[in-house]
C-alpha positions as CSV (number, residue, x, y, z in Angstrom):
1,X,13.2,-81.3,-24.6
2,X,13.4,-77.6,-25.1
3,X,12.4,-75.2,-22.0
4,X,9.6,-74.1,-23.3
5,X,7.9,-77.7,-23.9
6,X,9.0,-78.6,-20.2
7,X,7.3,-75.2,-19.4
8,X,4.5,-76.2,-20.8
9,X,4.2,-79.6,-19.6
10,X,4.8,-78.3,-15.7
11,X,1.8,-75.3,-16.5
12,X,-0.3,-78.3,-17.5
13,X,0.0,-80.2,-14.6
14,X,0.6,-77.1,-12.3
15,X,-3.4,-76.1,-13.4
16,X,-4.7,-79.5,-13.4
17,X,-3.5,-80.3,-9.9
18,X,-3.9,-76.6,-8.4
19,X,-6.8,-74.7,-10.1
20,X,-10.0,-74.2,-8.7
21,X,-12.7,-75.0,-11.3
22,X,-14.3,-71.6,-10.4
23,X,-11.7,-70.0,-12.4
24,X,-13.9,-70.6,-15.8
25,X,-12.0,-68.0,-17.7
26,X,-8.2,-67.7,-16.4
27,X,-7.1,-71.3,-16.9
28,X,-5.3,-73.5,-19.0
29,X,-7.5,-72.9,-22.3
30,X,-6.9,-69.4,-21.8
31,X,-3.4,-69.9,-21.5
32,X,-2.9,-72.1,-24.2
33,X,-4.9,-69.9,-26.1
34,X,-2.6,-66.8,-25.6
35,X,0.4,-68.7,-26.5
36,X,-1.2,-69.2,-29.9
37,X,-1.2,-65.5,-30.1
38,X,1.9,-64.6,-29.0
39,X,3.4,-67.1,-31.2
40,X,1.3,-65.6,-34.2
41,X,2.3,-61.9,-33.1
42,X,6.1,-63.4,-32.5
43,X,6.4,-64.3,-35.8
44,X,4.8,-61.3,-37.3
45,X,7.2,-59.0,-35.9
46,X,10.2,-61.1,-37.0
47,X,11.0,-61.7,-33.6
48,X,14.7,-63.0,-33.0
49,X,14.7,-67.2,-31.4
50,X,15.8,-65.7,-27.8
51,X,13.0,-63.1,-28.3
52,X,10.5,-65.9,-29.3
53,X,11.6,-68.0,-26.2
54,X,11.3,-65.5,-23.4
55,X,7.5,-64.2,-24.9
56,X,6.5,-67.9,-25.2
57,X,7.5,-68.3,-21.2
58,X,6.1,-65.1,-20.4
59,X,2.5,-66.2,-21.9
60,X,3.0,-69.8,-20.7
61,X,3.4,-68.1,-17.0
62,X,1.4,-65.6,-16.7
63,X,-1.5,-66.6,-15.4
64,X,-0.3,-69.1,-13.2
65,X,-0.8,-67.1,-9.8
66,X,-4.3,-68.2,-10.3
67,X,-3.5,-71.4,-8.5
68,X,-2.9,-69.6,-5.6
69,X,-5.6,-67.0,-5.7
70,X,-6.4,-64.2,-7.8
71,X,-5.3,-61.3,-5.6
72,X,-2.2,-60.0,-6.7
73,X,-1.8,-62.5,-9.0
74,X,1.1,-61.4,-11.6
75,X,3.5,-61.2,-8.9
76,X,2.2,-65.3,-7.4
77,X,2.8,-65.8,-11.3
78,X,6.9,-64.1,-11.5
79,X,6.9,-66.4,-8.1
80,X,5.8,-69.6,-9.3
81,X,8.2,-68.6,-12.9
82,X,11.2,-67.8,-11.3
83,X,11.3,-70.8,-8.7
84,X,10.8,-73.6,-12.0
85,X,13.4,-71.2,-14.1
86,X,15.8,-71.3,-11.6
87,X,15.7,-75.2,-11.1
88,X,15.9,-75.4,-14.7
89,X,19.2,-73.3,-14.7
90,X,17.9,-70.8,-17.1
91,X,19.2,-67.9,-17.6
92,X,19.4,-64.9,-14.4
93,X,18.7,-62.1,-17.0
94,X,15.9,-63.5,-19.0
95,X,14.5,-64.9,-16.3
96,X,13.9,-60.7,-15.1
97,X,13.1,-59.9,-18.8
98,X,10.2,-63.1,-18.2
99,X,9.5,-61.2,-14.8
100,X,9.0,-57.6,-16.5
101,X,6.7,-59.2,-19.3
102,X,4.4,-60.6,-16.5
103,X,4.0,-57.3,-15.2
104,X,3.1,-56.1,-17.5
105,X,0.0,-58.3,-18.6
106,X,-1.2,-56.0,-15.2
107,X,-4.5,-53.7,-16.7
108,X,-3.0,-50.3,-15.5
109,X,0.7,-51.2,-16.9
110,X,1.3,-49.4,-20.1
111,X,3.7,-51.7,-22.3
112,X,6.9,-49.9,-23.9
113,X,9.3,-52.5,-25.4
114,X,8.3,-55.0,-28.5
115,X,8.1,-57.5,-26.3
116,X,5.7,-56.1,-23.9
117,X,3.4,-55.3,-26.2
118,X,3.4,-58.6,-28.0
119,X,2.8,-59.9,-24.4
120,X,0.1,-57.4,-24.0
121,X,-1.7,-57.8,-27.1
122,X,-1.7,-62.0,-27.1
123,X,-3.4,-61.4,-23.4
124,X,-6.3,-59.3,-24.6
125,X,-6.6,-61.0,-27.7
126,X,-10.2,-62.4,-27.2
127,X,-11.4,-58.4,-27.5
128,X,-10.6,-59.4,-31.5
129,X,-12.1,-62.7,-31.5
130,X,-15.1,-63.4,-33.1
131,X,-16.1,-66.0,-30.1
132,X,-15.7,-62.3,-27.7
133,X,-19.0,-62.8,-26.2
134,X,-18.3,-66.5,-24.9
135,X,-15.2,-65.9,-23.5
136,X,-16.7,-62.9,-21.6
137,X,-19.4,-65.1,-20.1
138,X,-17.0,-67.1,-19.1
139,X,-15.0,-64.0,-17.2
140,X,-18.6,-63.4,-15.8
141,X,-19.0,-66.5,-14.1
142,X,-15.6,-66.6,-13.1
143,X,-16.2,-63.3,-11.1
144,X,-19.6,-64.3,-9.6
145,X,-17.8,-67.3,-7.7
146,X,-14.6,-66.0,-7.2
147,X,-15.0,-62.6,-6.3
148,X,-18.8,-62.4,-5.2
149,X,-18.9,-59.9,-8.1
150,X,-22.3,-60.3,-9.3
151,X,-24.0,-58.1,-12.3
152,X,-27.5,-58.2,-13.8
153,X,-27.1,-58.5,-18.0
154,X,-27.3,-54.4,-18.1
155,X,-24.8,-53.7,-15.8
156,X,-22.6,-56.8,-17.1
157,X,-22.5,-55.0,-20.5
158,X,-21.8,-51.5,-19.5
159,X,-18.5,-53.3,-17.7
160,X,-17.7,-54.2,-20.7
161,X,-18.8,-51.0,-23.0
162,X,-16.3,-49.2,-20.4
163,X,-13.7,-50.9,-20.9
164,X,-14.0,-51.3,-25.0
165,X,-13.4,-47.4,-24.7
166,X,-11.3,-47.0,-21.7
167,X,-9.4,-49.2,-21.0
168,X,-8.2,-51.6,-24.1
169,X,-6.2,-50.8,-26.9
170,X,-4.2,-52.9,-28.9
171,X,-0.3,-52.2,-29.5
172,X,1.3,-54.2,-32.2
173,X,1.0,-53.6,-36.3
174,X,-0.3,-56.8,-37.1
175,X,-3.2,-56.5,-34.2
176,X,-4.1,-53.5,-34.9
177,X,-4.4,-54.5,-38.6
178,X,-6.3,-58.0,-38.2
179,X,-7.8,-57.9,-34.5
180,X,-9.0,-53.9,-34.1
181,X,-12.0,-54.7,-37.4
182,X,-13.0,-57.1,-35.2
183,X,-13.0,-55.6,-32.4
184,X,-14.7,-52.6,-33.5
185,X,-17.6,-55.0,-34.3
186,X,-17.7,-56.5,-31.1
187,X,-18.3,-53.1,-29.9
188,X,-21.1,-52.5,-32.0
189,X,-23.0,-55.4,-31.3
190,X,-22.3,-54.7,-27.3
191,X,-24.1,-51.2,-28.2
192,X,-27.0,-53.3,-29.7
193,X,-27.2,-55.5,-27.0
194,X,-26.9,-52.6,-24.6
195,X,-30.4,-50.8,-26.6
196,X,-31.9,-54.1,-26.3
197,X,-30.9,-55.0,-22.8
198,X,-32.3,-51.0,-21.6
199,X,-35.8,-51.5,-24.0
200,X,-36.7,-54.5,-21.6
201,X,-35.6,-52.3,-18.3
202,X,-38.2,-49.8,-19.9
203,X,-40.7,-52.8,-20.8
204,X,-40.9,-53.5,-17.0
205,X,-42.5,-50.5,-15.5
206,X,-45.5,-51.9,-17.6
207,X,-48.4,-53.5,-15.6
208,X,-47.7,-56.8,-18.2
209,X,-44.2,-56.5,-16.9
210,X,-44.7,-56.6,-13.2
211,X,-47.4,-59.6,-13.2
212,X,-44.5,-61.2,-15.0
213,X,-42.0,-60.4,-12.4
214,X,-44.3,-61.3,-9.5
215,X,-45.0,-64.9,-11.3
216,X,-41.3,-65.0,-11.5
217,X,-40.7,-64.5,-7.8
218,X,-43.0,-66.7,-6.7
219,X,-40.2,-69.9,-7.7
220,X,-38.4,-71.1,-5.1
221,X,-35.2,-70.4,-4.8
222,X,-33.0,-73.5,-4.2
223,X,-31.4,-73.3,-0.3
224,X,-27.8,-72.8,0.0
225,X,-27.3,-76.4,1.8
226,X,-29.5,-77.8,-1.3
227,X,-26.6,-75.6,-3.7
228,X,-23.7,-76.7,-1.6
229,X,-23.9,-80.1,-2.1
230,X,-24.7,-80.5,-5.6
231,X,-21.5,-77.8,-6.4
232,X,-19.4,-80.6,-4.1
233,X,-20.8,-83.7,-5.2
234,X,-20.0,-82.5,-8.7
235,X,-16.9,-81.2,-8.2
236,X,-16.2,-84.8,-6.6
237,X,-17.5,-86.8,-9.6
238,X,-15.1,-84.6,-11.8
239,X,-12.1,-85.1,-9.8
240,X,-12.4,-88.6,-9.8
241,X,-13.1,-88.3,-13.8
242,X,-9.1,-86.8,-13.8
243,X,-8.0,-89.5,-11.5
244,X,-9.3,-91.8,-13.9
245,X,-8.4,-90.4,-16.9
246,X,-4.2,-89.8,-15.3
247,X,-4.7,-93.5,-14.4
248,X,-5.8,-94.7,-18.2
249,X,-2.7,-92.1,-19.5
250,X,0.0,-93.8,-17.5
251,X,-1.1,-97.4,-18.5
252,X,-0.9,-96.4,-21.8
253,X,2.0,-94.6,-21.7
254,X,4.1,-97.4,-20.0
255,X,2.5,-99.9,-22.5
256,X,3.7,-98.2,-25.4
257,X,7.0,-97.9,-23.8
258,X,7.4,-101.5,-23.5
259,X,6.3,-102.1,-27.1
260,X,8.3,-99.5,-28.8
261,X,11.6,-101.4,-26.9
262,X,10.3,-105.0,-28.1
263,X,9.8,-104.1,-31.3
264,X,13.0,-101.5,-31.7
265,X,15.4,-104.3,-29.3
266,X,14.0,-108.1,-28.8
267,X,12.0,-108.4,-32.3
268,X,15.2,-108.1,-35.2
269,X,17.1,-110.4,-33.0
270,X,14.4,-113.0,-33.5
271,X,15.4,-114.2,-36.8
272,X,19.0,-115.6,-35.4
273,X,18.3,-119.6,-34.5
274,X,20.1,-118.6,-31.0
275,X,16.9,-116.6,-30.1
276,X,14.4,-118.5,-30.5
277,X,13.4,-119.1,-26.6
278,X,12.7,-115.8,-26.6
279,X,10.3,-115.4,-29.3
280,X,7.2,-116.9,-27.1
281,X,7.9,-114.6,-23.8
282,X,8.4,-111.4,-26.2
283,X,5.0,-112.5,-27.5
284,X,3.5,-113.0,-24.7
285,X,4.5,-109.5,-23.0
286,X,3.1,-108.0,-26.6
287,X,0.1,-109.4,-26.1
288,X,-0.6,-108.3,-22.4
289,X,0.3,-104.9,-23.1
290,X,-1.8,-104.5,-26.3
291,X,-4.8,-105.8,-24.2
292,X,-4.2,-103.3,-21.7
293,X,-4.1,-100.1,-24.1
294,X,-7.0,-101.4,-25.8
295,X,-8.6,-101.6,-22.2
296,X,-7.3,-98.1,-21.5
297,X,-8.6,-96.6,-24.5
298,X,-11.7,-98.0,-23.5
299,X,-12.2,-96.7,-20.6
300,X,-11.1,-92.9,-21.4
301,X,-13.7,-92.9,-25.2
302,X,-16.4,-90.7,-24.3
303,X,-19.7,-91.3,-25.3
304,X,-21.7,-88.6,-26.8
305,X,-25.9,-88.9,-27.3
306,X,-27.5,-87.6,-30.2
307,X,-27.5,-83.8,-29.2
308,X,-31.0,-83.1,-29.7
309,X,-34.7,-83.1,-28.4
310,X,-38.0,-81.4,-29.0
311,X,-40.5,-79.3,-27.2
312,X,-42.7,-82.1,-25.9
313,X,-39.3,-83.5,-24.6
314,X,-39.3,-81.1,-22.6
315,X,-42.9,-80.6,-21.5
316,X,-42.6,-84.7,-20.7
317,X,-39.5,-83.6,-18.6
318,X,-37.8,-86.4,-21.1
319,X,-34.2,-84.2,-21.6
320,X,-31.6,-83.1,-19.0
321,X,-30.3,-79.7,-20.0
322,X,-27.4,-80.1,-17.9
323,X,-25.4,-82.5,-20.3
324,X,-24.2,-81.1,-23.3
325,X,-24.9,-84.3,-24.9
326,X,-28.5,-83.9,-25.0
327,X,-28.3,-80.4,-26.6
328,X,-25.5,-79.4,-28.5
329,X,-27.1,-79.6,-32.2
330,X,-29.9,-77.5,-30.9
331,X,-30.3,-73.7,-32.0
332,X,-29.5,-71.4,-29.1
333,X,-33.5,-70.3,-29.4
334,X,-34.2,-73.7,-28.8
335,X,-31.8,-74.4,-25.7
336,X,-32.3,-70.3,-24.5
337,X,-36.6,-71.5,-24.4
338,X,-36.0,-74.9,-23.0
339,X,-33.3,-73.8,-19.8
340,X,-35.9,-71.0,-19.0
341,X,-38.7,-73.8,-18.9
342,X,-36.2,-75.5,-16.6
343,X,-35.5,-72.6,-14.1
344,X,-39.4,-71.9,-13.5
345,X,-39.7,-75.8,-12.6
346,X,-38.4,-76.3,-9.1
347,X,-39.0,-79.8,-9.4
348,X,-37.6,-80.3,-13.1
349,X,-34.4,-78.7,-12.1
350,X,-33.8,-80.6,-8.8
351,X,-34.6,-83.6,-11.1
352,X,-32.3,-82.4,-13.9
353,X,-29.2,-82.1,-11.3
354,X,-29.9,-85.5,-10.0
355,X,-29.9,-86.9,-13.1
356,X,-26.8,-85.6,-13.9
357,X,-25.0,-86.8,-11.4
358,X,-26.4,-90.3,-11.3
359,X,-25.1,-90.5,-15.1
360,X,-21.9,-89.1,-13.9
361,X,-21.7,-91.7,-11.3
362,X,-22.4,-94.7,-14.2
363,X,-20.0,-92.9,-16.3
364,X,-17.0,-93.3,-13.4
365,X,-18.3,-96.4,-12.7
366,X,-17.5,-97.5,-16.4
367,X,-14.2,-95.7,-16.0
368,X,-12.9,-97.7,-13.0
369,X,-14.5,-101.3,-14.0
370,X,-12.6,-101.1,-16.8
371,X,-9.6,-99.8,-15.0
372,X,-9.5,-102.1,-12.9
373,X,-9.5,-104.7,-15.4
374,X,-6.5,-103.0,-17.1
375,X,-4.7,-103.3,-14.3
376,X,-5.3,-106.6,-13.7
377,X,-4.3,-107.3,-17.2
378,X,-0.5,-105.7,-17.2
379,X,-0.6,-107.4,-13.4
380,X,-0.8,-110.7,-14.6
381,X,0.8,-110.0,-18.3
382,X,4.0,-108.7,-16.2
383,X,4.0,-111.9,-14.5
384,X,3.8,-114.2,-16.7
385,X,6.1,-112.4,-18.9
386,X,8.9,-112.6,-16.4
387,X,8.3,-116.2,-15.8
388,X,8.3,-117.1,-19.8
389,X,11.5,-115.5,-19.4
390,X,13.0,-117.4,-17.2
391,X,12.2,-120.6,-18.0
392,X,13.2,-119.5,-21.8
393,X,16.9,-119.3,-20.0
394,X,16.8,-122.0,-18.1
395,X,15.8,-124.3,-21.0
396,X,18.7,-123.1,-22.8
């Protein structure tokens, strides 16, 4: 396996096992995300194999400080880099060239080598992404829970406005060529969004404006206890979703191990007259483990509802806006009306949440029944295996 898979497979694990799920934005997607750029601005660039290597563990790394806060977190990131590198006997010198690419992922560091602007570029790449605006709503939320940074819509896009024209540029040919268009349009429709966004601020000093705002701030805002426990019950339900789903991966993991040596070491030698005690106990242990991947499978298959629902729906207080499941066909006028329906209904949004979890709760509940059943399965599958075995020998 080549360093950079095993780098990816300990960055994997290293965010499943250590991230906060407040970090919305800076996680594993995002990584994996600006690999695929620095691959595409690697190979652009003609980039030598060594060159390739030490950008790919620069973008696999740099972003891993996040599992241990987000303060200062390039140099948490060369840490947590160096310490794997070095058990992996990598190279001393690349392993500083890996180091100095980090840094320089910083905001205020300006990038002078190739590599550092590759490094640069892949990091910032959303900016030329058509999908922009998602992955900045993402950043937002990440900020509101992790740094108490909160911002109305307004002041939210003049961040961003500031930074289009302060504080981003992009460094390589091939970026600048393919990404900057893209940009630029972004830009435009922040500006848009910005005229729109100071129109309303303008609507508001109307009389119409300020009934509305006084209706609006007669909802009851949900008590932090109330918000505490949902966050932590949730949070719960999804780590025992992972627990689950690690579980279901190593049954089926060892299963097909155990197949792919029957069939590739006990199965040719069947046709010789001098095997054929063994043919029912390699038979048997086939048949247990197929059982327990299909029960594995079957417990890690999502199940996904029809993604849809109409206005009475939600006057009925039929849908749960919570679970993407019950919305994702739906145009975002559709979902934007229906979620602000939601948030003026104290009672239809305590109701939502509750419903959500109680389906999360059926959905683990699924996942460990049938667990446990796979368990079971290679329990007994393993033992009766072994014991066909042996009395296959003894009969000999």
């Amino acid at each position: 396996m080549s360093i950079v898979q095993k780098t990816e497979d300990f960055v994997n694990q290293l965010f499943k096992d250590n991230l906060s799920l407040d970090y919305t934005y800076h996680n594993f997607n995002h990584t994996l995300n600006v690999v695929k750029s620095a691959r595409l601005l690697l190979d652009a660039e003609n980039c030598s194999a060594d060159e390739t290597e030490i950008a790919l563990l620069a973008a696999w790394f740099h972003d891993t400080g996040y599992t241990k806060g987000c303060e200062k977190h390039e140099e948490l990131s060369i840490e947590i880099a160096t310490t794997f590198l070095k058990e992996q006997h990598y190279d001393a010198s690349k392993i500083e060239l890996i180091s100095q690419l980090i840094r320089k992922t910083e905001l205020h560091q300006e990038p002078q080598t190739k590599l550092e602007k590759i490094i640069r570029d892949a990091d910032w790449a959303h900016f030329g992404n058509p999908d922009y605006f998602k992955y900045c709503n993402l950043l937002r939320f990440e900020f509101g829970t992790t740094r108490k940074m909160k911002f109305t819509d307004l002041e939210w896009s003049y961040e961003n406005q500031k930074f289009f024209q302060d504080s981003h540029q992009f460094y390589t040919d091939y970026a600048k060529e393919n990404w900057q268009p893209i940009k630029e349009k972004n830009a435009e429709q922040l500006q848009k969004n910005i005229t729109v966004l100071e129109q309303k601020k303008q609507d508001k000093k109307s009389t119409k404006s300020l009934l509305n705002k006084k209706k609006l701030d007669k909802i009851d805002v949900p008590e932090r206890g109330i918000d505490t426990m949902f966050r932590v019950t949730l949070n719960n339900h999804t780590k025992l979703s992972q627990i689950a789903d690690s579980k279901a991966n190593i049954l089926l993991s060892v299963n097909a191990i155990i197949i792919s040596i029957a069939l590739s070491t006990l199965i040719p030698k069947l046709d010789s007259a001098r095997n054929a005690h063994l043919v029912i106990p390699t038979f048997i242990m086939l048949f247990f483990s197929v059982i327990s991947i299909i029960f594995a499978i079957l417990s890690t298959r999502p199940k996904v509802s029809t993604g849809s629902f109409t206005r009475k729906d939600i006057d009925e207080r039929k849908v749960n806006l919570l679970f993407f499941g019950n919305f994702y066909k739906m145009p975002l006028e559709e979902y934007t009306w229906a979620m602000k329906e939601l948030m003026k209904d104290k009672d239809y949004l305590y109701e939502s949440m509750i419903k959500d979890l109680y389906y999360l709760g059926l959905v683990l509940n699924r996942k460990y029944k049938l667990l446990r059943i796979t368990y079971t399965i290679f329990m007994i599958g393993i033992l009766i295996s072994v014991a066909a075995f042996v009395i296959a020998f003894k009969n000999l």
